[in-house]
C-alpha positions in Angstrom: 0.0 0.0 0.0 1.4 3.3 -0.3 0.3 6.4 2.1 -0.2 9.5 -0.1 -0.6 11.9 3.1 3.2 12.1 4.3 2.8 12.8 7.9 0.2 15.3 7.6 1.9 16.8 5.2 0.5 17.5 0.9 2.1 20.5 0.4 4.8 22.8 0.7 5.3 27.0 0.6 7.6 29.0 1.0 7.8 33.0 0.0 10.4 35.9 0.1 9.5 39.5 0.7 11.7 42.7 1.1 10.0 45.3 3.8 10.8 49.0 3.8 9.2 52.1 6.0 10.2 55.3 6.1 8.5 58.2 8.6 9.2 61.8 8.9 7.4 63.8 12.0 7.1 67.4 12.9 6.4 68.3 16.1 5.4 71.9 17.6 5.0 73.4 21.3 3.8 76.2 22.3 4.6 77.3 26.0 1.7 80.3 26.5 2.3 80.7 30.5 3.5 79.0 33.6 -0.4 77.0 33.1 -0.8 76.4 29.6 1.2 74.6 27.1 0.1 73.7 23.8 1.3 71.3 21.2 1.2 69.3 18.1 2.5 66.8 15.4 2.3 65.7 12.0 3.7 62.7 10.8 4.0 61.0 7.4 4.5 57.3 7.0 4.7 55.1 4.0 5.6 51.6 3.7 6.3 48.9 1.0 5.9 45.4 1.1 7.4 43.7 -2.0 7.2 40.4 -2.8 10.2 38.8 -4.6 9.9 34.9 -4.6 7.1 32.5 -4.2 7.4 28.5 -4.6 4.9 26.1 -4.0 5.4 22.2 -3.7 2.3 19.6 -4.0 2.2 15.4 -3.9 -0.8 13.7 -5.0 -1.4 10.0 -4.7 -3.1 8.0 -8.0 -4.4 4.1 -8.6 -1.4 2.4 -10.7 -4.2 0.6 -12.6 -6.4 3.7 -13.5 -4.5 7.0 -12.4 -7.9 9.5 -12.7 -8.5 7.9 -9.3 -6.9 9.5 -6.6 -6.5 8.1 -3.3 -4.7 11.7 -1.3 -6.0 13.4 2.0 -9.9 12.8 1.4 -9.8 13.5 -2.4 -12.7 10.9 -3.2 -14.9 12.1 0.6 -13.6 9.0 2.6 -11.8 9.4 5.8 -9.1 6.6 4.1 -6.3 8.2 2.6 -4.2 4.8 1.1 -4.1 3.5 -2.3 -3.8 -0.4 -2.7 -1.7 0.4 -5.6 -0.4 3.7 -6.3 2.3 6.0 -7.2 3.0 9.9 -5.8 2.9 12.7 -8.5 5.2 15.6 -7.4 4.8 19.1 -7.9 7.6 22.2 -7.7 6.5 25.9 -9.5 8.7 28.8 -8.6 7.1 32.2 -9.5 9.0 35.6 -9.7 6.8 38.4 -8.2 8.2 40.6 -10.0 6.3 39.9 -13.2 3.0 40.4 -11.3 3.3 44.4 -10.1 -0.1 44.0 -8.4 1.6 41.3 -6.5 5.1 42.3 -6.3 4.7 46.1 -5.5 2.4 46.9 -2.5 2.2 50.2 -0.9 0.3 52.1 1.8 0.9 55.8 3.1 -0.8 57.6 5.3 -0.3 61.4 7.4 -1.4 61.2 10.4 -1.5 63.9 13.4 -1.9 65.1 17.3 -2.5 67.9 19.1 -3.3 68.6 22.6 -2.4 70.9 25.3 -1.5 70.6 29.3 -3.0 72.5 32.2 -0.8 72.9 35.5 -3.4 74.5 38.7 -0.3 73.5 40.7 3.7 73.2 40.3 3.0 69.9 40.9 -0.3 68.7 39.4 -0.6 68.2 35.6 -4.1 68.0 33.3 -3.2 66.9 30.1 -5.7 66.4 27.2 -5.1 64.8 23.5 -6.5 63.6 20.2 -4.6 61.7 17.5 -5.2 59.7 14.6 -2.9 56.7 14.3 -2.4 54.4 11.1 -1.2 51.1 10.2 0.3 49.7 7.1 -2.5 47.0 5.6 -1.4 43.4 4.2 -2.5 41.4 1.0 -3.7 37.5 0.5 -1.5 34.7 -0.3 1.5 35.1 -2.7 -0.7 32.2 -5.3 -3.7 33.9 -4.5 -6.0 35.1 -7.1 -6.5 38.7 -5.7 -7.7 40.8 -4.2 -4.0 41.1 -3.7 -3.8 44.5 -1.4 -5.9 45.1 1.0 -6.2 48.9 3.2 -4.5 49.5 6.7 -6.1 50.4 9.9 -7.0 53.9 10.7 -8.3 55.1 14.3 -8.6 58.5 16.4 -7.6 58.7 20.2 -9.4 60.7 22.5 -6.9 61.1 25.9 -7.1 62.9 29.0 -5.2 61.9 32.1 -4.3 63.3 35.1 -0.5 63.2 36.8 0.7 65.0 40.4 2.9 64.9 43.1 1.2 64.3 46.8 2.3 63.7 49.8 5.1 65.9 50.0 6.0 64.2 47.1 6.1 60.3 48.6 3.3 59.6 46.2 3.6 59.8 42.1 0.1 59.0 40.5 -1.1 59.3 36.9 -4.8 58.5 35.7 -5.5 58.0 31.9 -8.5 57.7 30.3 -9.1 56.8 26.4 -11.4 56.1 23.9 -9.9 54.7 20.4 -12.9 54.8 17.3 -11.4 52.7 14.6 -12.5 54.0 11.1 -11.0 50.2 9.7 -10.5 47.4 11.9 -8.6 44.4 10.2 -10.5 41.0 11.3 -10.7 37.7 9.3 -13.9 36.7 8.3 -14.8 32.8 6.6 -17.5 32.2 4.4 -18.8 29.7 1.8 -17.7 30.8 -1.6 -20.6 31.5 -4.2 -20.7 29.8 -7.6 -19.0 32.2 -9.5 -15.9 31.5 -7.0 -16.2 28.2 -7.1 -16.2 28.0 -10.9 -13.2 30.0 -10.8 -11.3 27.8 -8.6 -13.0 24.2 -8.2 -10.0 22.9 -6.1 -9.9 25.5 -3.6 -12.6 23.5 -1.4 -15.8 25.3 -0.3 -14.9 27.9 2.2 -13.2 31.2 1.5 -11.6 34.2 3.8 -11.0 37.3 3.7 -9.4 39.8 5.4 -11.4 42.7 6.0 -12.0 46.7 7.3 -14.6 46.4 9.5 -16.2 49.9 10.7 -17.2 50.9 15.0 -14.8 48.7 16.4 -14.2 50.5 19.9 -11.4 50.2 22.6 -11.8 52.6 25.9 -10.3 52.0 29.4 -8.5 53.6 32.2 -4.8 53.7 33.6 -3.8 54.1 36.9 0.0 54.1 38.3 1.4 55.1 41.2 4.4 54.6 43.1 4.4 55.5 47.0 7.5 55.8 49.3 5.8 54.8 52.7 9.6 55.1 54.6 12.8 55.4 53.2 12.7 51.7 53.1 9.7 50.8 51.9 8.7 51.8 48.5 5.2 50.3 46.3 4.6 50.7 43.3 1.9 49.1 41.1 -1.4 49.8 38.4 -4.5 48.8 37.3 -5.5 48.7 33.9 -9.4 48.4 33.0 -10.4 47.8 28.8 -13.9 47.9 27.8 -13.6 46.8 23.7 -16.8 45.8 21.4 -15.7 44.7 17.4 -17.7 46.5 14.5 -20.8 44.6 13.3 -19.7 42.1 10.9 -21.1 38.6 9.8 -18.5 34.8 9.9 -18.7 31.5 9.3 -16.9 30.0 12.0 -15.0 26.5 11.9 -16.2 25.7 15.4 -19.1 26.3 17.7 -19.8 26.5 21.3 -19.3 23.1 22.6 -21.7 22.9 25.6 -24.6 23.2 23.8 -26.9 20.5 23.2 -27.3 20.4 19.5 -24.1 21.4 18.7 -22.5 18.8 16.1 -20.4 18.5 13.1 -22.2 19.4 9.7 -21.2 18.5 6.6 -20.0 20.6 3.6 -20.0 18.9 0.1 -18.2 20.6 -3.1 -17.1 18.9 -6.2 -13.4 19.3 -7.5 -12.1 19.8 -11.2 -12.2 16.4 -11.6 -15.8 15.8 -10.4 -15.4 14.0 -7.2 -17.8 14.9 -4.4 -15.3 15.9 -1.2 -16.9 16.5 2.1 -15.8 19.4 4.2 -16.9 19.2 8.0 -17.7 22.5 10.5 -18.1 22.1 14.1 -21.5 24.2 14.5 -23.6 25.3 11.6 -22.8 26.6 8.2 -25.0 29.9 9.0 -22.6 32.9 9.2 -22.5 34.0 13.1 -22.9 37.5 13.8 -19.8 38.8 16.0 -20.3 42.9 16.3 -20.3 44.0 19.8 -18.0 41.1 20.9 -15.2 41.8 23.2 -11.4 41.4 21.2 -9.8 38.3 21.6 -6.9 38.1 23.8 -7.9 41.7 25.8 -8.9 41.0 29.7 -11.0 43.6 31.2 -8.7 44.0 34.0 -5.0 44.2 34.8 -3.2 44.7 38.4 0.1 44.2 39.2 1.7 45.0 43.0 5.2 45.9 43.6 6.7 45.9 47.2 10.2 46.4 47.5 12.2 46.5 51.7 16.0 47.7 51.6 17.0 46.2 55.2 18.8 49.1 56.9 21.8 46.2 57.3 25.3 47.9 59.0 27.8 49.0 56.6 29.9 46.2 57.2 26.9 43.6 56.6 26.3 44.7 52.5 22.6 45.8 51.0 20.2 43.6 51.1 16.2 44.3 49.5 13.3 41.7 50.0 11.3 42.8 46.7 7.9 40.5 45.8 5.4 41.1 42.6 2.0 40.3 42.6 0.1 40.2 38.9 -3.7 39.8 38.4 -5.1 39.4 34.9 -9.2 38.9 34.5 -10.9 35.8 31.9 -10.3 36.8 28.5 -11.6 35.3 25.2 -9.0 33.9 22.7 -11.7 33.9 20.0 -14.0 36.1 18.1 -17.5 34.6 19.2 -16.4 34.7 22.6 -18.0 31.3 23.8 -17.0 30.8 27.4 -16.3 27.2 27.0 -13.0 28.3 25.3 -11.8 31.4 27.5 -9.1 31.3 29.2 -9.3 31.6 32.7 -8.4 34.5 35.4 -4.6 34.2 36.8 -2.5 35.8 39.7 1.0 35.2 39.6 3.2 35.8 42.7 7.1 36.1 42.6 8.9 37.3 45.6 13.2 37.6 45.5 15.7 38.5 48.0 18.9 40.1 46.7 22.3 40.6 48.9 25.2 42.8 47.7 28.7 42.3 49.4 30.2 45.4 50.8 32.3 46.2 48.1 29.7 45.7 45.0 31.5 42.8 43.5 29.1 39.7 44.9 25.5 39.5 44.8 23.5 36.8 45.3 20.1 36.1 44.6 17.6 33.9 45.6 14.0 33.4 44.0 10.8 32.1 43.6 8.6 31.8 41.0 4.6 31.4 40.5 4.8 30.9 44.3 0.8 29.8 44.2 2.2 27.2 41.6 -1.0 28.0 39.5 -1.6 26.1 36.8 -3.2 27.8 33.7 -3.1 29.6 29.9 -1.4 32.6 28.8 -3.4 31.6 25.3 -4.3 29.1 23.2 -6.3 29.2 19.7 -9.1 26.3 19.8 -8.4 25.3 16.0 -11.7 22.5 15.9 -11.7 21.6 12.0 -8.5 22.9 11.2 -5.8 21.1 13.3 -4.8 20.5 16.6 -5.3 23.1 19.3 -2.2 25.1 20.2 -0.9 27.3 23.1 1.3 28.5 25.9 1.3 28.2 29.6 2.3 29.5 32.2 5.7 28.3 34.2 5.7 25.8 36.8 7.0 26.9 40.3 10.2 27.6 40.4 12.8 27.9 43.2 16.7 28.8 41.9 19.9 31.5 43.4 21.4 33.5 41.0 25.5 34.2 42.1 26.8 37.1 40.0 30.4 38.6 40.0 31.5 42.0 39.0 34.6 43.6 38.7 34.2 47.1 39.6 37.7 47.8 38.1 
């Protein structure tokens, strides 16, 4: 028998691109009194993207005895992928880009600007307030796609205000931020069935297409806080909290899994007919009615952040060396690693505690340190991507607890 799917793997790609940005900014502040400064920018930015190489490499598996059959990943709809007699066709094609100047020459430029001004009541109280637009460079489909081959970068306007002072008699350093961030195009991948005309077009490319596209009223808002507070000449924390309100644009997706705690959720099947009229079966994990995702929150952004700094300096004698107890507390809420934001797939809230000790001989050569990490020894996700339908699901987590000295030398010299 001979195996036409060589573990896992039909195909092969591999592309070459040269990358080039250039910027030139002007900036311009006006200082009106000891209360009021004012200020602004402009910036230019353009960027290329050109594509140089492309090759693509392909095996296919045929019957011996009547080679229109093939026997390769599924071709004829079975779940068997072996011939009982067969031999492997082999494909190589290497295209230069640079016969294709839709393909080969992609550009995108944008100016952009700010301005903004800051209020001081006090010598050591600040009131700052700010709009800018921000832009970034778009991307374009596959290099042995069909086109579109370019596609339009992101553009947004931030609204700012924040707060920063000096209290205490000056132990105490706090900022407060607030934005709000109205994207004009938000880049997100939608899937969909391809119509007839597409599939006519391309009767290999299976039934599902994606595309990349500006999607209009995606929002991101939130508020920063930061402060760092000398309680003794000892004893310093510092910290922040970090809350993120987002909601996407209205837009429509098939998607290639579904929530799996529901009842009637099951795989459905999606048949499409190649070039060489076989009936292949496509599966999705759900239903093959787009989903509507506008108002979701973005994957990957918690609503809340926190982290906790402490940090001792033992008041050791002289003869003794510097020694500082320092430990770091971090809280991040459940977030959602996908766009339909089922909560069978988010990942989890975490706190993370390290704590250190540090010890500096008295003449600044030796210091040794000894740590722990993930003291809780909680087990969990920074993210994963869940993948049902198109492969196995992949991800990081976090470290294990850990327990280690660290002896350094240095030669002051």
């Amino acid at each position: 028998m001979y195996a036409a799917n060589l573990a896992g793997q039909t195909g092969g790609f591999y592309g070459g691109a040269l990358q080039e940005a250039r910027g030139i900014y002007f900036n311009l502040e006006y200082v009106y009194n000891e209360t009021w400064t004012f200020f602004g920018g402009i910036r230019r930015s353009d960027d290329k993207k050109d594509r140089d190489e492309s090759t693509n490499s392909g095996v296919q598996a045929r019957e011996i005895a009547d080679p229109s059959v093939r026997c390769d990943n599924g071709a004829t709809g079975s779940d068997v992928d072996l011939c009982e007699n067969g031999f492997a066709l082999v494909s190589l094609s290497v295209r230069d880009s640079s016969i294709f100047p839709e393909r080969g020459k992609l550009k995108w430029g944008k100016t952009t600007w700010n301005i903004g001004a800051e209020y001081r009541p006090t010598e050591r109280i600040m009131v700052y307030g700010r709009v800018a637009t921000g832009f970034r460079a778009g991307g374009s489909s596959g290099f042995s796609s069909d086109g579109p081959y370019q596609y339009d970068g992101e553009e947004l306007i931030n609204y700012e205000v924040g707060v920063k002072g000096r209290y205490l008699e000056d132990s105490l350093q706090l900022s407060t931020t607030y934005f709000y961030q109205d994207f004009d195009a938000h880049w997100v991948f939608a899937q969909r069935l391809r119509t007839e005309a597409e599939r006519l077009l391309d009767p290999d490319g299976g039934p599902f297409t994606a595309e990349t596209t500006g999607v209009q009223g995606s929002v991101i808002q939130g508020i920063e806080v930061e402060r760092a507070w000398r309680l003794t000449d000892q004893l310093t924390v510092r910290g922040f909290y970090n809350y993120l309100d987002t909601s996407v644009g209205d837009y429509p997706a098939l998607l290639p899994f579904a929530d799996p705690t529901l009842e009637d959720a099951t795989w459905v099947q999606i048949p499409w007919v190649d070039s060489e009229g076989n009936t292949r079966v496509a599966w999705l994990f759900g239903t093959d009615e787009p989903t509507q995702l506008g108002g979701n929150q973005l994957p990957n952004q918690p609503k809340h952040k926190t982290s906790l700094t402490v940090a001792y300096d033992l008041d050791l004698p002289e003869q003794y060396g510097d020694l500082q107890l320092l430990t770091i507390a971090n809280y991040r809420s459940k977030k959602h690693v996908e766009p339909a934001n089922f909560d069978a797939y988010a990942v989890g809230a975490y706190t993370r505690w390290d704590a250190r000790a540090s010890w500096t001989a008295p003449n600044g050569k030796l210091e040794v340190t000894g740590y722990v990490q993930n003291l809780l020894d909680q087990a969990a996700l920074h993210m994963w991507s869940p993948r049902e339908g198109v492969g196995s699901p992949w991800g990081t987590i976090v470290e294990p607890r850990e327990f280690g000295i660290v002896v350094s030398w240095r030669n002051n010299q």
